[in-house]
C-alpha positions in Angstrom: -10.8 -5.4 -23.3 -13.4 -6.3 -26.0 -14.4 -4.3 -28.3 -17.4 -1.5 -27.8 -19.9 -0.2 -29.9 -21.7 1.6 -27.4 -18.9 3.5 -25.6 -20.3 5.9 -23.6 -18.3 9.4 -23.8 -16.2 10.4 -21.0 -17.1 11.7 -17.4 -16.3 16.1 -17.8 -14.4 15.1 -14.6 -11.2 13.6 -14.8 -9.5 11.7 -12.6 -6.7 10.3 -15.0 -4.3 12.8 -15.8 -0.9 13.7 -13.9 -2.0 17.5 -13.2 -5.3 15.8 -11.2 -2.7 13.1 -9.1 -0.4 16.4 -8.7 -3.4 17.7 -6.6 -3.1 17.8 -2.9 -5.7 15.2 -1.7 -8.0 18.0 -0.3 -8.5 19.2 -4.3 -8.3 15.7 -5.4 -11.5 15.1 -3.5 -14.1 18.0 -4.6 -13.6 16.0 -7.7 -14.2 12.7 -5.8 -17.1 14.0 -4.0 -18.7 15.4 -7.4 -18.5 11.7 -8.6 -19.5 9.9 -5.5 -23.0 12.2 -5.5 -23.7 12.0 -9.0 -21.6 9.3 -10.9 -20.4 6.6 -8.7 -19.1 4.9 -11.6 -18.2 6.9 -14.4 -16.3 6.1 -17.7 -12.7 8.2 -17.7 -10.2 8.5 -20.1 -6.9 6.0 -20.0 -4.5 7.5 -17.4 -1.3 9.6 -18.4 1.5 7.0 -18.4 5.3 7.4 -19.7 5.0 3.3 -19.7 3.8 2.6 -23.1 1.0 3.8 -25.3 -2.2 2.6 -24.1 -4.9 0.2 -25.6 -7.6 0.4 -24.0 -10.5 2.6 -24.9 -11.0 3.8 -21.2 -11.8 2.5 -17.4 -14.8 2.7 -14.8 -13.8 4.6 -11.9 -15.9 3.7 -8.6 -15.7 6.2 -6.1 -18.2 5.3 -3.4 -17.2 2.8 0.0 -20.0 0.5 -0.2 -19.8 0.2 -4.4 -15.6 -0.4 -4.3 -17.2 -3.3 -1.5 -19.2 -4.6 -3.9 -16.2 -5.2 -6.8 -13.6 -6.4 -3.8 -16.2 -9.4 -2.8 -17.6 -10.5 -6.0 -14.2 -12.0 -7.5 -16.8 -13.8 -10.2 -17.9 -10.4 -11.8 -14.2 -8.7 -11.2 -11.4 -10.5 -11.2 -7.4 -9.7 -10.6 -5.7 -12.0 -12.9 -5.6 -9.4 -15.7 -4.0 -7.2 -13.3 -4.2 -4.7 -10.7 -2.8 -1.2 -11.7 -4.2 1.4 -13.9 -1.3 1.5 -16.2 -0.6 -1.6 -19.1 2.4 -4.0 -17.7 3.3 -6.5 -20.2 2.4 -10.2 -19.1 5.7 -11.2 -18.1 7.0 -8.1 -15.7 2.7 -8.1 -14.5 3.7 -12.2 -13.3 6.5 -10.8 -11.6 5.5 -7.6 -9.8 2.2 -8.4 -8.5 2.7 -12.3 -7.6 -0.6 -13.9 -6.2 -2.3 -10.1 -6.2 -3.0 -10.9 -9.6 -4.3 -14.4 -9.0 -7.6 -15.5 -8.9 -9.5 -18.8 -7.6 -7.8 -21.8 -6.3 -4.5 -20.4 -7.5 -4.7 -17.3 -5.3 -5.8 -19.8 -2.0 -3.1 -21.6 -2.5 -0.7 -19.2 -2.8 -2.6 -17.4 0.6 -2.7 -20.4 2.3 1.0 -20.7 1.9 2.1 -17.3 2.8 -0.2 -17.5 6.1 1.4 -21.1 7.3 4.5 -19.3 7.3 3.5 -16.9 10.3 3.4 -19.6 13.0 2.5 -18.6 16.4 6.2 -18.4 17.8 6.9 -16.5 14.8 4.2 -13.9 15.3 5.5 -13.5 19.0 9.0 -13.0 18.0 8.0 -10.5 15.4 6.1 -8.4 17.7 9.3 -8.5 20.4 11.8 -7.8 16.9 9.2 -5.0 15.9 8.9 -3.2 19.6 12.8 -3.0 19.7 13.1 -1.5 16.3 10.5 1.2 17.3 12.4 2.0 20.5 16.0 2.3 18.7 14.6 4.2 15.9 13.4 6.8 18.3 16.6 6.7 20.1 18.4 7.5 17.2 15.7 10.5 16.2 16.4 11.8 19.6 20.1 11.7 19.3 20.0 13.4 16.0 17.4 16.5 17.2 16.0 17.0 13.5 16.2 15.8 9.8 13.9 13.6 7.5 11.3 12.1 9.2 10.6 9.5 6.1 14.0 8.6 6.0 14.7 8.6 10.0 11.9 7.4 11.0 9.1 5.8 8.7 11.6 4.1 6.6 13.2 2.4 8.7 10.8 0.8 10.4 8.4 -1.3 7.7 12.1 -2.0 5.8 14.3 -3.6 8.2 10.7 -5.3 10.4 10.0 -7.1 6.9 14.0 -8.2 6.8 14.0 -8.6 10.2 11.5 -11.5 9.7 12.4 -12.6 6.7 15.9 -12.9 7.9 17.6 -11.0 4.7 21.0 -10.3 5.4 22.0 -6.6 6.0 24.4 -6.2 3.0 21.2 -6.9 0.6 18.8 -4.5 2.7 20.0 -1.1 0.8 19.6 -2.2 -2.7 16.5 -4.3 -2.2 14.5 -1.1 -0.5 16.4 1.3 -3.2 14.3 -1.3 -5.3 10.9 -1.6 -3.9 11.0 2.5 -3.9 11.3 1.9 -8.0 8.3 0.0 -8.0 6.4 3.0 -6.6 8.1 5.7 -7.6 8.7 5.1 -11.0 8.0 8.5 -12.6 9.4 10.5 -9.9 12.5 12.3 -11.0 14.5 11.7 -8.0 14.1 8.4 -8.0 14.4 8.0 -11.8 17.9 9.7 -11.8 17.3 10.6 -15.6 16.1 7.3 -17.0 13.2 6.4 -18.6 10.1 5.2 -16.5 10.0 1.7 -18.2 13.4 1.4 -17.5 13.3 2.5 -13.9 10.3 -0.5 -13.3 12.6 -2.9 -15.7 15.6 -2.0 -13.1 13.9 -2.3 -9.9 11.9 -5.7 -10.8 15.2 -7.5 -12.2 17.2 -6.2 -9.1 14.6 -7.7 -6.5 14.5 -10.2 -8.6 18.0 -11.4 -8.4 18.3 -10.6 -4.6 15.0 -13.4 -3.9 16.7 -15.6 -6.5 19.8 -15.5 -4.7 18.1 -15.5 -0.8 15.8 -18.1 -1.7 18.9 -20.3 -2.7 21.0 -19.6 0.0 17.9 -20.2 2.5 17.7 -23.9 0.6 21.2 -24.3 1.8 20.9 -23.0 5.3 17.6 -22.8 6.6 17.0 -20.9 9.7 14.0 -20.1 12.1 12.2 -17.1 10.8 9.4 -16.6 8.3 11.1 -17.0 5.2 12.9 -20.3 5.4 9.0 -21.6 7.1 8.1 -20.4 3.6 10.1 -22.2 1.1 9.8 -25.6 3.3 5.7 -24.7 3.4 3.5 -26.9 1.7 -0.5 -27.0 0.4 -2.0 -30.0 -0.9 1.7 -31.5 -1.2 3.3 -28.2 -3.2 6.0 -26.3 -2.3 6.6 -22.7 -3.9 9.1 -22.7 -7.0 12.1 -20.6 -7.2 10.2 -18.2 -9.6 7.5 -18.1 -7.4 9.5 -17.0 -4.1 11.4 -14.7 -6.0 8.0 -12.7 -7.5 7.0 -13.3 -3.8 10.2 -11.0 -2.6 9.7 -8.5 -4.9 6.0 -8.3 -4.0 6.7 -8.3 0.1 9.4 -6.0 -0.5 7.6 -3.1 -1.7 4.0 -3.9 0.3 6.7 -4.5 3.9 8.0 -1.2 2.7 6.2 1.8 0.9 2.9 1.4 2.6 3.5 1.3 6.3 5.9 3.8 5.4 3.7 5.9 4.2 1.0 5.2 7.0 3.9 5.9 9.7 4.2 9.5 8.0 0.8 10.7 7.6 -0.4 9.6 10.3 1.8 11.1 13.0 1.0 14.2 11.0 -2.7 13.6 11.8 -2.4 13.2 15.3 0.0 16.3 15.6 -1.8 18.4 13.6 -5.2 17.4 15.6 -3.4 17.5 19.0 -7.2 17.2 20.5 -6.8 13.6 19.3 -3.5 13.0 20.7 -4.3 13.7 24.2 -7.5 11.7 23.9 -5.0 9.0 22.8 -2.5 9.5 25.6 -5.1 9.4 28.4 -5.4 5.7 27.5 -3.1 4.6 25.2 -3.5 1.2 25.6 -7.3 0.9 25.0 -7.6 3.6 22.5 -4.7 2.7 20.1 -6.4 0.1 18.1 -9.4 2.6 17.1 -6.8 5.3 16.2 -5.1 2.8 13.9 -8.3 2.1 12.6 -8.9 6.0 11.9 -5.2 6.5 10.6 -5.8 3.6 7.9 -8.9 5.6 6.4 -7.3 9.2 6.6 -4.3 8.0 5.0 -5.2 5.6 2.6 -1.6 4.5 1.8 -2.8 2.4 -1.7 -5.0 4.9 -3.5 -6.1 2.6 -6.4 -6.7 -0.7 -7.4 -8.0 -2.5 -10.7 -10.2 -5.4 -11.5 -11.0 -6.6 -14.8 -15.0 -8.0 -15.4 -15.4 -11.2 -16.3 -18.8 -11.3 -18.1 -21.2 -8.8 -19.0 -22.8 -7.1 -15.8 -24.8 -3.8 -14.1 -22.9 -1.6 -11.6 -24.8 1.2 -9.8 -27.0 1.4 -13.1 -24.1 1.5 -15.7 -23.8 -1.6 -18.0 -20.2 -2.7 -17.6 -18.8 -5.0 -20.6 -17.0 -8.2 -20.1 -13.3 -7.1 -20.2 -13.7 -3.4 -19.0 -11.4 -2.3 -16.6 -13.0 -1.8 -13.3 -10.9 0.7 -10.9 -11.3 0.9 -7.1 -10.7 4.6 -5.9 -9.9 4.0 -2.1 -8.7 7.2 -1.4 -12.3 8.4 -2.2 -14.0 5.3 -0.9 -12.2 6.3 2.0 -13.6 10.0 2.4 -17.9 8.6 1.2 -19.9 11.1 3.0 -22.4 8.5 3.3 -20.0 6.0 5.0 -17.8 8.2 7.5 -19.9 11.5 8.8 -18.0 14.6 8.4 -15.0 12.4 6.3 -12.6 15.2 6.5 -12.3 15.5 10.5 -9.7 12.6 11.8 -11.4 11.6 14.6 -9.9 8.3 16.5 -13.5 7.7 17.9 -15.1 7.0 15.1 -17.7 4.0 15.3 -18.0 2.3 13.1 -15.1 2.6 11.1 -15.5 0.8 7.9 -13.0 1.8 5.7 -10.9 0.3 2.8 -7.8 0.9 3.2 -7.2 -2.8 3.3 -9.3 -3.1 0.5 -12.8 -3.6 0.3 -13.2 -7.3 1.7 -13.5 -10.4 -0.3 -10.4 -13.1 -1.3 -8.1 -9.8 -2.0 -8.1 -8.6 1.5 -4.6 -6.9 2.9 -2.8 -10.7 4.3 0.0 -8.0 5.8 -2.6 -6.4 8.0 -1.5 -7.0 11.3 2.0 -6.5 10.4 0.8 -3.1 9.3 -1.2 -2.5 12.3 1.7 -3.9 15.1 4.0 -1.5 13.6 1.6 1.6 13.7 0.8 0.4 17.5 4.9 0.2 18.7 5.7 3.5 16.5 3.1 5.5 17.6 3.7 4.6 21.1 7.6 5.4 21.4 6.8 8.8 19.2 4.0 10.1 21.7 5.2 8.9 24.9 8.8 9.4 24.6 9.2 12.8 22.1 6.5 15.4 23.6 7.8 18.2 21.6 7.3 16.7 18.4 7.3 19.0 14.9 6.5 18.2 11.4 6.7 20.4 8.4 5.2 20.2 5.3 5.1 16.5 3.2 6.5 16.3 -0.2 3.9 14.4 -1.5 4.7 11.5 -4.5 3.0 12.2 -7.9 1.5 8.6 -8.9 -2.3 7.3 -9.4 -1.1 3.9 -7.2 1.0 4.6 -3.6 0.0 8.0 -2.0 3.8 7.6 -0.8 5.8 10.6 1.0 9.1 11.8 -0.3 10.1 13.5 2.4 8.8 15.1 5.9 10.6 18.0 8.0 10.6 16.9 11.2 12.3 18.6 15.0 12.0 17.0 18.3 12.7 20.2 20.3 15.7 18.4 22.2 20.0 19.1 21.7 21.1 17.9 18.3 24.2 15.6 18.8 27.2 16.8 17.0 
């Protein structure tokens, strides 16, 4: 961040502090939809963080779909090397935590291009076989137990062990490593914090997933086997393999995206369909032909990532404010996500929507969700075991997480209306 001699003062509304992200997302967005008619991109204090002190003198927020479009494809205005998240990481824990998100250029190909030859065709296949299995023993076991925590029952189990699954992690590592990736998301919840500090709770949860893709990525070297990961360390572009640091930063970054945002996605959007049970038997009557458009309208509604940062690289104009090489540049999804001007009537989940262009895979451009179809298999194979095999369905209330990053669920009531097993 250079210094500014003309900094403008900041916006009356703010979108930085805890109180505002402790908001349900309906408040959050009269804020939002102030901005996005008014201010597109306004100029808003530094966020409330517990990390460290900030030093930067503030951050544009863009709040509109097509402007948070125009930041994701023009990597040569914004870029990601300097980071993603609204809070200040130091260098060394930023390397590790956000692997090639924070990588512009040739750098960030490469390290795309290496990731994607490791989902071969046969592997796809299998994962999709591993992935409708694990959907139908989750709900088995849902069924058996007749009520309890839906995030930990259901939606947790099935991004965690399908990312392990394909990965080949070996179950007495699975625990810890997702006790981890929660850290990296949940840093200044209490639960999760268990009385330590937030800095430490991120410095515990990066040097444990740390030391379990250390530690898998050697015993993979030793005994390679058929799945995903061991394609990855043997992978190659333009006659480079990845280095140990690199696999493990690699771990700790697919274990909290395989985890926390399907997760999330899983949750809210079974809600959706059961609180708007119009849309659920418009589903059912053709399941198979409509379940790709309901994804489609689950990814806006939810908008699992709710924020992410790009840093200018030069000097530049953006919806009529004069940005400064070095500002911070920050993508508000969740709001791009609810643009009047985008989606008609934003607030109404509606699975027919056409077209659907929403950023919940961010906005386009060289930063675009490579975990997509994962994401969207999952959704298909969990939504069709819920709705076809538990009719009587209930969730309560979700216990939302307080964070400016993952709009994560702590926990979700949830009955099926059938015996609970004793």
């Amino acid at each position: 961040m250079t210094d500014r001699h003309d900094q403008p003062e900041f916006d009356v509304i703010d979108i930085s502090s805890l109180s505002f992200w402790a908001l349900s997302p309906e408040e959050r967005d009269v804020r939002f939809a102030e901005l996005r008619r008014t201010r597109p991109v306004s100029w808003q204090r530094p966020v409330d963080t517990a990390l460290a002190e900030s030093q930067i003198p503030g951050f544009w927020a863009v709040t509109t779909r097509d402007l948070i479009r125009e930041v994701s494809t023009h990597p040569e205005l914004f870029c990601s090397g300097e980071g993603t998240q609204l809070e200040e990481i130091p260098e060394d824990f930023r390397a590790v935590a956000e692997s090639f998100l924070a990588m512009d250029g040739d750098e960030h190909l490469r390290m795309r291009k290496l990731m994607s030859s490791a989902f071969t065709p046969k592997q796809v296949k299998r994962i999709e076989e591993q992935i409708r299995r694990r959907a139908t023993s989750i709900v088995d076991r849902l069924l058996e137990i007749g009520e309890g925590d839906f995030v930990e029952n259901v939606s947790k189990q099935m991004p965690m062990n399908t990312f392990y699954d394909i990965a080949g992690l070996p179950q007495e590592y699975r625990d810890e490593a997702a006790h981890h990736a929660d850290g990296l998301a949940s840093w200044n919840d209490p639960d999760v914090a268990a009385g330590r500090e937030p800095g430490q709770v991120v410095s515990d949860a990066l040097l444990g997933n740390l030391s379990i893709g250390l530690e898998f990525a050697d015993l993979t070297r030793k005994c390679p086997r058929d799945d995903v990961w061991s394609n990855l360390i043997q992978a190659e572009v333009d006659g480079r393999k990845l280095s140990d640091d690199d696999l493990a930063s690699m771990f700790v970054l697919m274990s909290f995206a395989g985890n926390d945002t399907t997760r999330t996605t899983i949750s809210l959007g079974t809600k959706a369909f059961l609180d708007n049970p119009d849309q659920l038997t418009y589903l059912l009557q053709d399941f198979d032909s409509r379940i790709d458009a309901a994804i489609e309208e689950v990814l806006r509604w939810v908008s699992p990532i709710m924020t992410f940062r790009r840093t200018a690289t030069q000097d530049t104009v953006l919806a009529g404010r004069r940005i400064h090489r070095g500002d911070w540049v920050v993508m508000y999804y969740a709001s791009g996500n609810r643009d009047e001007n985008a989606f008609p009537d934003p607030w109404a989940f509606d699975i027919t929507r056409k077209p659907n262009p929403h950023v919940a895979f961010g906005g386009g451009g060289p930063h675009f969700c490579l975990g997509n179809f994962l994401a969207k298999m999952m959704l298909r194979h969990m939504f069709d075991q819920l709705f076809h095999r538990v009719p009587n369905l209930t969730l309560g209330n979700p216990e939302l997480l307080i964070g400016n990053f993952a709009g994560a669920v702590k926990r979700l009531p949830a009955f099926t209306g059938c015996p609970i097993a004793h």
